[in-house]
Structures are given as C-alpha cells and as structure tokens.
N, CA, C and O of each residue as an XYZ file, in Angstrom:
768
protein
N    -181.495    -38.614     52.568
C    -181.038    -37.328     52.114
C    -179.777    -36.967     52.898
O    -179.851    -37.264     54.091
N    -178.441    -36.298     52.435
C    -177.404    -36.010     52.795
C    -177.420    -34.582     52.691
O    -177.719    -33.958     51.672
N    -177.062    -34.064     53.864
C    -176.775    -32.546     53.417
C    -175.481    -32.503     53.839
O    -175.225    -33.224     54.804
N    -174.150    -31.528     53.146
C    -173.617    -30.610     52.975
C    -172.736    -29.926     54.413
O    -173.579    -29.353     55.104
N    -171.806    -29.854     54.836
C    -171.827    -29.200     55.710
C    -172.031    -27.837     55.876
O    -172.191    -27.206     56.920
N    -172.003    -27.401     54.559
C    -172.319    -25.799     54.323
C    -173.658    -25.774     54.615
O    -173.999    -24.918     55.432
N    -174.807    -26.742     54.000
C    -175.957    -26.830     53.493
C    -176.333    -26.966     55.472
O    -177.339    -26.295     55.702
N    -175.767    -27.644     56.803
C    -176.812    -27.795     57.352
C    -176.115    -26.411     58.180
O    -176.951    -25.928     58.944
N    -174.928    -25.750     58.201
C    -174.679    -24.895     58.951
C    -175.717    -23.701     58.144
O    -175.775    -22.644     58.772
N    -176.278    -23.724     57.254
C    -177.020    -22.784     56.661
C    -178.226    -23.132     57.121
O    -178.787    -22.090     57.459
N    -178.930    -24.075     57.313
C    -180.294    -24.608     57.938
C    -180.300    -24.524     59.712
O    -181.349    -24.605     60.350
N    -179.002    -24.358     60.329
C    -179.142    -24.244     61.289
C    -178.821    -22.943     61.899
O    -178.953    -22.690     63.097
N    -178.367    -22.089     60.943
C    -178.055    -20.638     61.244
C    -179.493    -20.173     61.013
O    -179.995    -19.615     61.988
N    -180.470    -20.317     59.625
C    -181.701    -20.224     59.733
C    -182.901    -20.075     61.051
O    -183.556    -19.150     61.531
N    -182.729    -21.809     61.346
C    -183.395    -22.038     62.405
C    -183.151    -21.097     63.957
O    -184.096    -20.887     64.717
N    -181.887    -20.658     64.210
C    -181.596    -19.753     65.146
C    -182.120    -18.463     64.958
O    -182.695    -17.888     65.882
N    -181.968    -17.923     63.781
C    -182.955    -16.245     63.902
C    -184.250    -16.876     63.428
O    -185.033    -16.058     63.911
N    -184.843    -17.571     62.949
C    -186.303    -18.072     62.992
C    -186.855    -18.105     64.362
O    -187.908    -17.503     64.571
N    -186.145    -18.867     65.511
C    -186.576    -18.443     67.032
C    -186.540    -17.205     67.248
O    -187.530    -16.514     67.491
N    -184.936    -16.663     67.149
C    -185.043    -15.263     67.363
C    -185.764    -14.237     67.368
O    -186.004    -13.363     68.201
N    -186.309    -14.601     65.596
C    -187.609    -13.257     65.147
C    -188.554    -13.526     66.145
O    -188.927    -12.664     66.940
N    -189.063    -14.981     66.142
C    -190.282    -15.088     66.495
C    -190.456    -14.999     67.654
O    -191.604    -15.113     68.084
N    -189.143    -14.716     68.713
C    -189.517    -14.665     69.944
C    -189.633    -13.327     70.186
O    -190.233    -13.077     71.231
N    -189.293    -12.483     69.623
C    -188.895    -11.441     69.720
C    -190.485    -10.405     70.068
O    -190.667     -9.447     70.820
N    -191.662    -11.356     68.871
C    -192.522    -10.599     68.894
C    -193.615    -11.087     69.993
O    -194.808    -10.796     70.069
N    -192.962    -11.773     70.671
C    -194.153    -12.141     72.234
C    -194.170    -11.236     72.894
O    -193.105    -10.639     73.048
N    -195.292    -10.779     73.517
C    -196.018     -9.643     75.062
C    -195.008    -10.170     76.353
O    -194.096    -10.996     76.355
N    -195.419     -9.561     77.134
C    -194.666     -9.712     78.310
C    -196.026    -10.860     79.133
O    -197.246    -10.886     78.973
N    -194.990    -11.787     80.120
C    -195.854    -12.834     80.891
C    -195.765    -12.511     82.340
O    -194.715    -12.489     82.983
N    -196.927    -12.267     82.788
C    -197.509    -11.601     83.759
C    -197.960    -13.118     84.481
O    -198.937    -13.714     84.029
N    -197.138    -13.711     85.682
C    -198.129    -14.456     86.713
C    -199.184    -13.784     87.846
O    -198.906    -13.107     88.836
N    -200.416    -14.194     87.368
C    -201.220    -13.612     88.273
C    -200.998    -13.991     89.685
O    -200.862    -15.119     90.159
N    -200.984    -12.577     90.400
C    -200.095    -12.182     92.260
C    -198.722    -12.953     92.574
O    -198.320    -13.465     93.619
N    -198.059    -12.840     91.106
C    -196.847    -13.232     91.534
C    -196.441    -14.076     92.352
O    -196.748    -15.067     91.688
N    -195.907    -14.572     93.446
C    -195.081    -15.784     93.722
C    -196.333    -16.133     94.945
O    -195.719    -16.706     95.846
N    -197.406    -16.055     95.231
C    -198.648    -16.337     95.984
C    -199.701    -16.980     94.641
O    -200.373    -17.987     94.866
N    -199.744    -16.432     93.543
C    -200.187    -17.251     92.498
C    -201.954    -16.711     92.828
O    -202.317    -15.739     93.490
N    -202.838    -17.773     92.075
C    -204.737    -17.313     92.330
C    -204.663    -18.041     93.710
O    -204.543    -19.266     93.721
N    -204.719    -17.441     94.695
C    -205.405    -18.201     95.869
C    -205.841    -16.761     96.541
O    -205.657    -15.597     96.186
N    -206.586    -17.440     97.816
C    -206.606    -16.961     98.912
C    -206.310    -17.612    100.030
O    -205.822    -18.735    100.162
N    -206.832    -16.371    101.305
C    -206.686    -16.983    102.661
C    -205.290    -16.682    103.243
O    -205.210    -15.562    103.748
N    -203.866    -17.641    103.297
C    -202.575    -16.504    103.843
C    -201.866    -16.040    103.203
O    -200.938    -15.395    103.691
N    -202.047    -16.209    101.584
C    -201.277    -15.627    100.727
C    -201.675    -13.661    101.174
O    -200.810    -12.927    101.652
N    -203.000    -13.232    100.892
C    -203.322    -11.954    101.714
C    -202.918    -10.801    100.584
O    -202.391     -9.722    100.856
N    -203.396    -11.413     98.844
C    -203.365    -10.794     97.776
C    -204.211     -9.934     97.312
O    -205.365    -10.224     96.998
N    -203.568     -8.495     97.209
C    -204.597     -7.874     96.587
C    -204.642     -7.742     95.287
O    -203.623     -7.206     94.852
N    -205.419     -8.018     94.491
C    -205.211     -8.563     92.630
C    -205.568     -7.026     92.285
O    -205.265     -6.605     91.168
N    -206.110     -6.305     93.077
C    -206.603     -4.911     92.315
C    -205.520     -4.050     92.696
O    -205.500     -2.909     92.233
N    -204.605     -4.442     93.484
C    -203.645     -3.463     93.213
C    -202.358     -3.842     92.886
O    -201.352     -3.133     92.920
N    -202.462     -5.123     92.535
C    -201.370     -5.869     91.665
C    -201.525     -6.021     90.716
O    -200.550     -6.352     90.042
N    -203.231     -5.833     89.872
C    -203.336     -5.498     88.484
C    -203.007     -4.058     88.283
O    -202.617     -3.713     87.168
N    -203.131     -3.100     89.323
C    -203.003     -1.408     88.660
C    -201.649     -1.312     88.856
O    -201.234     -0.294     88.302
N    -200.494     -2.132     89.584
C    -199.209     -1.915     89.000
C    -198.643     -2.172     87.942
O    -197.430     -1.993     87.834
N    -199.288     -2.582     87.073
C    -199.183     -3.729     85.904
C    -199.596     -2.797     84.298
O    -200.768     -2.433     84.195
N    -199.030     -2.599     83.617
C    -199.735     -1.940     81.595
C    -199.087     -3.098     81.617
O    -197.928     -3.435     81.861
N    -200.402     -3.823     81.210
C    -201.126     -4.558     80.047
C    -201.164     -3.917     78.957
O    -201.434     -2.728     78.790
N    -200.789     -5.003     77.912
C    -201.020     -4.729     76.327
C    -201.286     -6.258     75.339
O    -201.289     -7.454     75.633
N    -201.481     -5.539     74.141
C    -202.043     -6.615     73.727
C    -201.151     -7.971     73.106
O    -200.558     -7.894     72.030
N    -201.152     -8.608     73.540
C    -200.039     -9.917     73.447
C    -199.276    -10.044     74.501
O    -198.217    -10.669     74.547
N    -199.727     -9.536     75.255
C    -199.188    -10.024     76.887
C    -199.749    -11.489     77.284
O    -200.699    -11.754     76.547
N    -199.496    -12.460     78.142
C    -199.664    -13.374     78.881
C    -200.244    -13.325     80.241
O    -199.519    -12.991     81.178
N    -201.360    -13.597     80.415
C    -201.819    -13.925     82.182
C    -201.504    -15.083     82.391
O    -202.123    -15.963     81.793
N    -200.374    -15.453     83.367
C    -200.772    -17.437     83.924
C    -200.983    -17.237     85.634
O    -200.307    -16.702     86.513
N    -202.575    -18.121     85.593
C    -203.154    -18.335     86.485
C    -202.405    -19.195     86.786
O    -202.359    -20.123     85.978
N    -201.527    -19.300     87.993
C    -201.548    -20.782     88.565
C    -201.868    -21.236     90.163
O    -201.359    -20.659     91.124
N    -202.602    -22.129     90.250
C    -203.520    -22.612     91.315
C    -203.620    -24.248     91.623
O    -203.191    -25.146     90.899
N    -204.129    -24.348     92.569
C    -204.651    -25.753     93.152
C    -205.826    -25.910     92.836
O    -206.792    -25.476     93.463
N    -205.857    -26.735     91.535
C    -207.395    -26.883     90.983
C    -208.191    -27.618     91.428
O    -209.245    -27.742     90.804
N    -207.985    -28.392     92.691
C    -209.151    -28.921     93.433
C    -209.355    -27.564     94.485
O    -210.272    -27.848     95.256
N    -209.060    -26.818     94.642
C    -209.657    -25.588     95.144
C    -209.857    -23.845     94.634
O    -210.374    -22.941     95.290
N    -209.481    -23.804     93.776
C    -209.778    -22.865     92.541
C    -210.163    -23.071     91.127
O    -210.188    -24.195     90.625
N    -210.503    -21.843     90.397
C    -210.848    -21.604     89.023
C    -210.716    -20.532     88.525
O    -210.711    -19.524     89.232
N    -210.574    -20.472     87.156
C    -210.395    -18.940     86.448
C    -211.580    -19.324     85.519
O    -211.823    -20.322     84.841
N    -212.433    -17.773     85.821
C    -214.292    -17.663     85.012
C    -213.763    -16.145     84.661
O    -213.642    -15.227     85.472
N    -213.471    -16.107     83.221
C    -213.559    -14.534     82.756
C    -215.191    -14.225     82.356
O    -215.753    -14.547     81.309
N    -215.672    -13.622     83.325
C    -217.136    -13.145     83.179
C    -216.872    -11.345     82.920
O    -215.879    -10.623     82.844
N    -218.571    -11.116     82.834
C    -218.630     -9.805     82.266
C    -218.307     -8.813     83.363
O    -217.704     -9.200     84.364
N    -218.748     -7.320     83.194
C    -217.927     -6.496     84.373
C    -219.531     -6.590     85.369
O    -219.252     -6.441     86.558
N    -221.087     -6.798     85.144
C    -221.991     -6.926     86.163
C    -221.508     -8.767     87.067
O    -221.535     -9.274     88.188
N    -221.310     -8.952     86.342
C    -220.983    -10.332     87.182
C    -219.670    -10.167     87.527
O    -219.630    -10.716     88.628
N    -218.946     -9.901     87.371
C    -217.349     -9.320     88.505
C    -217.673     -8.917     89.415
O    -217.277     -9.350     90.497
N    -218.812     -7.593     89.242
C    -219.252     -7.153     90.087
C    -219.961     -7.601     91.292
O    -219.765     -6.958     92.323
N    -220.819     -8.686     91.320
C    -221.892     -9.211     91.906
C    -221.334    -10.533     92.342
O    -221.707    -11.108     93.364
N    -220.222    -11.083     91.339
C    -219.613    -12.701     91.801
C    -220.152    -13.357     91.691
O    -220.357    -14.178     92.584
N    -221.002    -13.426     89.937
C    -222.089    -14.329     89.999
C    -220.724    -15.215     89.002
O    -219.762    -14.713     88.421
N    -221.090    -16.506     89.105
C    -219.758    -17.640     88.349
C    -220.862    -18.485     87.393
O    -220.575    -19.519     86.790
N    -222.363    -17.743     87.378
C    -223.356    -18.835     86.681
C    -223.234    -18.929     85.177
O    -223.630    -19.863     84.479
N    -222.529    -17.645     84.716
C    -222.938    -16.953     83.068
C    -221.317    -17.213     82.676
O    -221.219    -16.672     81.575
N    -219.897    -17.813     83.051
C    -218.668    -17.198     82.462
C    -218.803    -17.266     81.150
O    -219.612    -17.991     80.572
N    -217.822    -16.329     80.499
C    -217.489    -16.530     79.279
C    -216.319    -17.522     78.961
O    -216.270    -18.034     77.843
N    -215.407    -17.799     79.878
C    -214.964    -19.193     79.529
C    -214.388    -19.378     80.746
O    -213.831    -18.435     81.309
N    -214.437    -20.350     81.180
C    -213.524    -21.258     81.981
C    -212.152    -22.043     81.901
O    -211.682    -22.751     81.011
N    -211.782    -21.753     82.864
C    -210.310    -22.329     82.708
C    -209.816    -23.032     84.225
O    -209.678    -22.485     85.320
N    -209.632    -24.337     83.853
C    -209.602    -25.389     85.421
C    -208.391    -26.586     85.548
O    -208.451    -27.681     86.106
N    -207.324    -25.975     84.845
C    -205.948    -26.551     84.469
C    -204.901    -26.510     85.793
O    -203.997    -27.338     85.909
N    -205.145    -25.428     86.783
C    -204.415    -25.293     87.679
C    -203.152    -24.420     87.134
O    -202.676    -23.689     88.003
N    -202.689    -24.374     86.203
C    -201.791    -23.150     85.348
C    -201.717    -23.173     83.778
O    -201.014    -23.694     82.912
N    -203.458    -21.840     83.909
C    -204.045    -21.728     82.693
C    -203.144    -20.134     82.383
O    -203.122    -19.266     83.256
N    -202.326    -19.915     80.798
C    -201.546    -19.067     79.914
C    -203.231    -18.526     78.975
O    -203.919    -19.062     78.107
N    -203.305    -17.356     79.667
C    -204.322    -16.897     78.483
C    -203.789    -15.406     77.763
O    -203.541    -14.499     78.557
N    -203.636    -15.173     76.524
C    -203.140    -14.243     75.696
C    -204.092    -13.221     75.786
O    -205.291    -13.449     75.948
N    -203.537    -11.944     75.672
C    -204.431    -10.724     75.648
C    -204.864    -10.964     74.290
O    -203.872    -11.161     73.587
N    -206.154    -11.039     73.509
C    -206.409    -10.885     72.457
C    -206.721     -9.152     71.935
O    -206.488     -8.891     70.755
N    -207.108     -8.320     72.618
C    -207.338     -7.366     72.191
C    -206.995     -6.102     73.760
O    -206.428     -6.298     74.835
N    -207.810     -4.586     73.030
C    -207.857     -3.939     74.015
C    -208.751     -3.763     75.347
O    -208.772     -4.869     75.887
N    -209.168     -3.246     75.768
C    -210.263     -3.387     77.021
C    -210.122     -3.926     78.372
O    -209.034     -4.074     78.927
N    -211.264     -4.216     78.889
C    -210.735     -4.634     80.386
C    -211.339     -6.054     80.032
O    -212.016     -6.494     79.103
N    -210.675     -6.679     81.430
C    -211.268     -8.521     81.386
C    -210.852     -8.476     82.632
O    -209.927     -8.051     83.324
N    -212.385     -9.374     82.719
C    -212.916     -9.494     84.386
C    -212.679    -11.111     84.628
O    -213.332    -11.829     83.871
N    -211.848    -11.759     85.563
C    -211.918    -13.007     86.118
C    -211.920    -12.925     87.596
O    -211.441    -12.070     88.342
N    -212.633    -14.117     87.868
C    -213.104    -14.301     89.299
C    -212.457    -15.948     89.532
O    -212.004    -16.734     88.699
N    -212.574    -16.034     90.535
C    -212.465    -18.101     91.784
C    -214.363    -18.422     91.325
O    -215.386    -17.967     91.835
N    -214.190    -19.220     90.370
C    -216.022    -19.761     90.554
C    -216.441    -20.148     91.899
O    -217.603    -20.095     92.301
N    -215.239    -20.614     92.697
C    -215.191    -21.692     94.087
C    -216.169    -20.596     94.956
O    -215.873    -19.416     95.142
N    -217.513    -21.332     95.485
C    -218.046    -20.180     96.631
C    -217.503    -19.620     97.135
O    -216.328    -19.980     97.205
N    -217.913    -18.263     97.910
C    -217.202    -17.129     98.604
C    -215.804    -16.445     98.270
O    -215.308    -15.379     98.636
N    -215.290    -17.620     97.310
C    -213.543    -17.091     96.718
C    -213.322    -15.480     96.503
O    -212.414    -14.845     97.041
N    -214.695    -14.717     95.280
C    -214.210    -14.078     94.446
C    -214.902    -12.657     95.838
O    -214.584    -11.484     96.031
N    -215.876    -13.549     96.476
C    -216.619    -12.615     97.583
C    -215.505    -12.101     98.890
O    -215.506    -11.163     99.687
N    -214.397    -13.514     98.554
C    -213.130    -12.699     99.501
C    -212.297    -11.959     98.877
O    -211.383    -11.610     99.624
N    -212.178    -11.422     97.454
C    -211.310    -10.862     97.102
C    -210.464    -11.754     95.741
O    -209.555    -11.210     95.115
N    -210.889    -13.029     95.465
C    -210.023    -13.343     94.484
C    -211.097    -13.395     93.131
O    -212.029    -14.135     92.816
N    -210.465    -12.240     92.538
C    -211.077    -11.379     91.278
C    -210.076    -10.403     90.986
O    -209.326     -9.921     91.834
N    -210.079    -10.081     89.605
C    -208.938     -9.437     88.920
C    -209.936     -8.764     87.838
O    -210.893     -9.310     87.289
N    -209.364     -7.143     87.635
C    -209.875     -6.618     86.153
C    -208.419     -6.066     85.931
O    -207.692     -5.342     86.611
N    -208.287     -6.639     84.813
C    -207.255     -6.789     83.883
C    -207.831     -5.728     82.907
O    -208.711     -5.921     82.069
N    -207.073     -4.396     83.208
C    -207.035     -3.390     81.982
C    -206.266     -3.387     80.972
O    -205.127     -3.558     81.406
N    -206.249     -3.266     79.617
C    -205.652     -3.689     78.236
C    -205.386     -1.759     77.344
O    -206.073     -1.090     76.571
N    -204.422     -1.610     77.836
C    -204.241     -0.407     76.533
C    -204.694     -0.420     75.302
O    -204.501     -1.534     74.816
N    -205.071      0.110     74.767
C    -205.851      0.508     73.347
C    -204.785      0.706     72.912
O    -204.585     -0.436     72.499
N    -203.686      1.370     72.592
C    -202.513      1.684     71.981
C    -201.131      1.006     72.488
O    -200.886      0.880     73.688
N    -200.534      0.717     71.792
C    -199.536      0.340     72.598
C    -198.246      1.439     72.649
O    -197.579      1.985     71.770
N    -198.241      1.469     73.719
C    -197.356      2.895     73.786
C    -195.721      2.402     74.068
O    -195.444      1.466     74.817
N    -194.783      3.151     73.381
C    -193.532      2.648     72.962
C    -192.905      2.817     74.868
O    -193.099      3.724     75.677
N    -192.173      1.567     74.989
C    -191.547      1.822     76.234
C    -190.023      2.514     76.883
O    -188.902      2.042     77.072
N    -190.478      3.503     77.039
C    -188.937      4.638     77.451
C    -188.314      4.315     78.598
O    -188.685      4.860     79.638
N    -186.930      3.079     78.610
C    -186.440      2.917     79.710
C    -185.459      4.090     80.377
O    -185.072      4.009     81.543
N    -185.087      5.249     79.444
C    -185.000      6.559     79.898
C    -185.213      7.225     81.236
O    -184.563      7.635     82.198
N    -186.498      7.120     80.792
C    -187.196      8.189     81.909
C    -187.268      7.768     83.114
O    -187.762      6.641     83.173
N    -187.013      8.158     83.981
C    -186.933      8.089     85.144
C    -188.646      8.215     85.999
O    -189.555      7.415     86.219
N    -188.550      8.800     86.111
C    -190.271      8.775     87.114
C    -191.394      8.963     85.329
O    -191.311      9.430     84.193
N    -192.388      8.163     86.296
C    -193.799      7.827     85.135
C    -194.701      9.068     85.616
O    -194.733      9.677     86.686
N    -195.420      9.212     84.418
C    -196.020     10.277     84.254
C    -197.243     10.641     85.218
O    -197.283      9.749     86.065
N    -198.055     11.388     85.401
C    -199.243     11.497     85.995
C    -200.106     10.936     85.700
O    -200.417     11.075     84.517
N    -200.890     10.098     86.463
C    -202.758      9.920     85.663
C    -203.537     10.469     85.733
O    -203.773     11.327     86.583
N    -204.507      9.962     84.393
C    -205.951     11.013     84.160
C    -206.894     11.460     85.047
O    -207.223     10.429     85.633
N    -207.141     11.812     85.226
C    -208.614     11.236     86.049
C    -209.063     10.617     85.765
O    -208.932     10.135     84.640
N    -209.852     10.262     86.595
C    -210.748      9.324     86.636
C    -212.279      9.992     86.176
O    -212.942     10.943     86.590
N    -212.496      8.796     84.915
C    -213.652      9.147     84.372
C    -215.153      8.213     84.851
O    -215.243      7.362     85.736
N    -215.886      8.563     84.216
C    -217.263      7.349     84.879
C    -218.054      7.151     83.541
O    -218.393      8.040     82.761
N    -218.330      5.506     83.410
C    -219.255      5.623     82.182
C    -220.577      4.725     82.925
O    -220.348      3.735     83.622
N    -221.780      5.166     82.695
C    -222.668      4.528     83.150
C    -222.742      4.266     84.347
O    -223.154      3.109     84.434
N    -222.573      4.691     85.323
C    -222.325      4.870     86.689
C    -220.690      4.497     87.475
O    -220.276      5.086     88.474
N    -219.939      3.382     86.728
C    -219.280      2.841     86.402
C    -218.029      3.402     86.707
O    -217.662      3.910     85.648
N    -217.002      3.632     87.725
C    -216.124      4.439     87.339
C    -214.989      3.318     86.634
O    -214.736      2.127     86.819
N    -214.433      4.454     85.676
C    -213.089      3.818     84.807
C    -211.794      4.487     85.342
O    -211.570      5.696     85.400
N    -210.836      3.275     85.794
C    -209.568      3.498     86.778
C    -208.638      4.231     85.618
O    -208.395      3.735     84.518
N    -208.252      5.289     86.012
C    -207.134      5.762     85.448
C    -206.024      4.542     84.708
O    -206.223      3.373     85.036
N    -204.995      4.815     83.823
C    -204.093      3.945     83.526
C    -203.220      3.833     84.627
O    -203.191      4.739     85.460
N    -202.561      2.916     84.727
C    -201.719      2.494     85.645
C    -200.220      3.390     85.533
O    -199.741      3.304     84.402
N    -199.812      3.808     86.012
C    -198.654      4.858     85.733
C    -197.199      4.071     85.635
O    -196.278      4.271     84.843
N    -197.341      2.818     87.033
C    -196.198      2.247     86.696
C    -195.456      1.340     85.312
O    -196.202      0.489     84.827
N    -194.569      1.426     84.905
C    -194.256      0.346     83.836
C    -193.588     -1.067     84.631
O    -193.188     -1.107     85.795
N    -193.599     -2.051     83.755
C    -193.591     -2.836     84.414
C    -191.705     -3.109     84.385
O    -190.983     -2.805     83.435
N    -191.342     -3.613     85.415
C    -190.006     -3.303     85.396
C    -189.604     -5.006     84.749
O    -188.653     -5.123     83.977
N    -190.303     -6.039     85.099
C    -189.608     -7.030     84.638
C    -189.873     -7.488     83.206
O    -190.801     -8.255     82.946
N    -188.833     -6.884     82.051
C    -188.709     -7.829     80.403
C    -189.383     -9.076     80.604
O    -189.330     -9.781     81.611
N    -190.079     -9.295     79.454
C    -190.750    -10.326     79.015
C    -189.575    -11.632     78.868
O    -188.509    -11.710     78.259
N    -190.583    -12.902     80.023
C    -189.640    -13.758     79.966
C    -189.430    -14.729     78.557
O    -188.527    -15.562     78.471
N    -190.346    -14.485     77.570
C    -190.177    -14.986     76.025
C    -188.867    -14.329     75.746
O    -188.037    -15.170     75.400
N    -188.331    -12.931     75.784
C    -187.649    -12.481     75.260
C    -186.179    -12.486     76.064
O    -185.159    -12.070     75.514
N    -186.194    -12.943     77.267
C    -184.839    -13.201     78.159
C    -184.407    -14.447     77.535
O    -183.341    -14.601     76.939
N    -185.553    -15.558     77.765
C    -185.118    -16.848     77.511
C    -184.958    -17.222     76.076
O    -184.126    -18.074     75.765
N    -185.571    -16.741     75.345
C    -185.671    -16.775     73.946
C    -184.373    -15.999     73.653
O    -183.565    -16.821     73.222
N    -183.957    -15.068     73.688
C    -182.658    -14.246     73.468
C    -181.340    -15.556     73.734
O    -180.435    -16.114     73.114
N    -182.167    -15.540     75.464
C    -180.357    -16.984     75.514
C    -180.651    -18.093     74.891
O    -179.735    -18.733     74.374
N    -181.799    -18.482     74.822
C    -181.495    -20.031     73.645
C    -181.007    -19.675     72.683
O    -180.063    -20.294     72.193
N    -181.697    -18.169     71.935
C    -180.985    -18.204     70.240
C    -179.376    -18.122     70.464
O    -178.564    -18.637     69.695
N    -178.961    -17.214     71.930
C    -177.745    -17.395     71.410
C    -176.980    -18.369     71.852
O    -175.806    -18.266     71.496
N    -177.294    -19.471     72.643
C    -177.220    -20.400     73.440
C    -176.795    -21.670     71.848
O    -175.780    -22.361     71.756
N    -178.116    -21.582     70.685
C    -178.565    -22.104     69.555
C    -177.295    -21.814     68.839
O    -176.545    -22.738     68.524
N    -176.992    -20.457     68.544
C    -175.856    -20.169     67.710
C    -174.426    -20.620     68.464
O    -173.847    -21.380     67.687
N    -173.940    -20.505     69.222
C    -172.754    -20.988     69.423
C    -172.798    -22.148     69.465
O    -171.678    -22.656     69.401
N    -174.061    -23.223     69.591
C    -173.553    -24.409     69.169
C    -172.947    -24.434     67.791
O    -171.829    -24.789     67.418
N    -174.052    -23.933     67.094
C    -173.857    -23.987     65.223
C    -172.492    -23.185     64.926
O    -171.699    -23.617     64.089
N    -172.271    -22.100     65.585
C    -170.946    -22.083     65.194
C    -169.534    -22.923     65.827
O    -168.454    -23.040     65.247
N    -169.905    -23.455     67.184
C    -168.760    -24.681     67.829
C    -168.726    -25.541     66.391
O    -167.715    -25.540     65.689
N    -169.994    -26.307     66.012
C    -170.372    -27.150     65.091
C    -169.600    -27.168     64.286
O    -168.929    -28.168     64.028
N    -169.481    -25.767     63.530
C    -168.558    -25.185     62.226
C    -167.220    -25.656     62.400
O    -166.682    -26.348     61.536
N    -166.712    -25.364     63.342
C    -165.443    -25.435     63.842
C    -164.633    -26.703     64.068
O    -163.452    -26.985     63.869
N    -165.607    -27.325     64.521
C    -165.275    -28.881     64.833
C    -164.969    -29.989     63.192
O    -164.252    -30.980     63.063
N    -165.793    -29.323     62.244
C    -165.845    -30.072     61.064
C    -164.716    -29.605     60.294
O    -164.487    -30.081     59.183
C-alpha cells in the first residue's frame, strides 16, 4: 500500500491529537512517599500525612515503588488496616513498582504484608473524593475543613484542604510528545 503525501501527513496529524485527547483525560500520578517510595526504617515516612496532603480523585494513579524482596502492597479492608492483619487482602501487588488506578470514590486501605512493616507505620488510607471538584489555580489559600465526623465509632478525616501542586505527569509529558509528535509531522511537510 502507498500513501500520498497528503494522505500520511493527514494520518499523522491524526495520530498526534489522538495522543493528545487521550492524554489529556488521565488523573494525576501520585508516587507513594514520594522520593523515599513504600519502605521503612531511614526513609522516616509518614504515609498518613502524606496521604492528607494529597485530593485524590477518581482516575488518579498510586505507584508503589519498593524492594520486593522486602516489601508488598495488600489493599485490605479498613478492620484489617486497622489491626495489620495481611491474612484476608483484597489484592496483592508484589512487582516492586505496582501503578494502581483509582477506580472509584471512597477510601482504600494498603498495608507492607512483610511482618511488623505495617505495625511500624507502613500503611496508607487513600481517601477518594466522591465528586470531582473543578481545580481553581486562582485562589490563593484553600479553604477550611469540615469537621470531623464519626461513623460507627470510626472517625472520618476531614478532606484534605491542600491541592496538589504538581500537574499530572500524563499530561506534562503527553502535552510535550504531542507537540514534540507535531513538529516532526510538520518538519516532515516541509522537507517533501
């Protein structure tokens, strides 16, 4: 098959906003404790207050990344978060840098299955907005939080007030390939 030079600068102008769109509609990627990653011991991470700096939403990215001969990611329920039991997870993940997608709203509980891990602190509840609320790079200071409510003895953490300051890296890198993509296709044009 021969195409056209019109015909592939048209298939390749395509293919550039085809990334474009589609990158466009990825969540933001969140590495869990940032440049210390899932560990413990001298990293000296606190995940509960590096998850409450953090709105979560839905199509966001968690990547665990770890030394999988000495860690694990077990998203268990919120009594076993609680207790650090690793017997019941709802799934496991033992890749050493596991990408798991927010599927919905709510909280999600992961723990270190590794003994004593999650009993030192490496455990995360990952709160998920129910709404996704439009982001106002405007405003200057974030709003107040709720109180704090309690369900079932249970208390539920206020939303996190901060926004997150760093753009989704789908949409940095995805932005410069498409346009990275297009000035080839238009050099391309030029050259023929």
């Amino acid at each position: 098959m021969v195409f056209t030079n019109e015909a592939m600068f048209l298939l390749s102008t395509m293919a550039v906003f085809s990334l474009f769109t589609a990158t466009l509609g990825g969540g933001a990627v969140y590495k869990v404790g940032d440049a210390a990653g899932w560990t413990i011991g001298g990293a000296n991470v606190d995940y509960h207050m590096w998850a409450s700096s953090k709105v979560f939403r839905v199509g966001d990215i968690l990547v665990f990344q770890y030394n999988r001969t000495q860690h694990n990611v077990l998203r268990v329920s919120l009594p076993d978060y609680h207790s650090c039991n690793a017997a019941n997870p709802i799934a496991t993940y033992s890749s050493g840098n596991d990408s798991i997608t927010i599927k919905g709203p709510g909280h999600y509980y992961y723990i270190c299955g590794f003994p004593g891990h999650c009993q030192a602190g490496q455990k995360i509840d990952v709160r998920v907005l129910k709404v996704s609320e439009p982001t106002d790079f405007s405003s200057k200071s974030p709003s107040p939080a709720p109180a704090s409510s309690t369900t079932n003895g249970h208390v539920i953490a206020p939303s996190p007030v901060t926004k997150s300051s760093a753009p989704s890296l789908f949409l940095n890198n995805g932005l410069r390939l498409s346009l990275t993509l297009l000035m080839i296709v238009i050099g391309s044009v030029y050259l023929l």
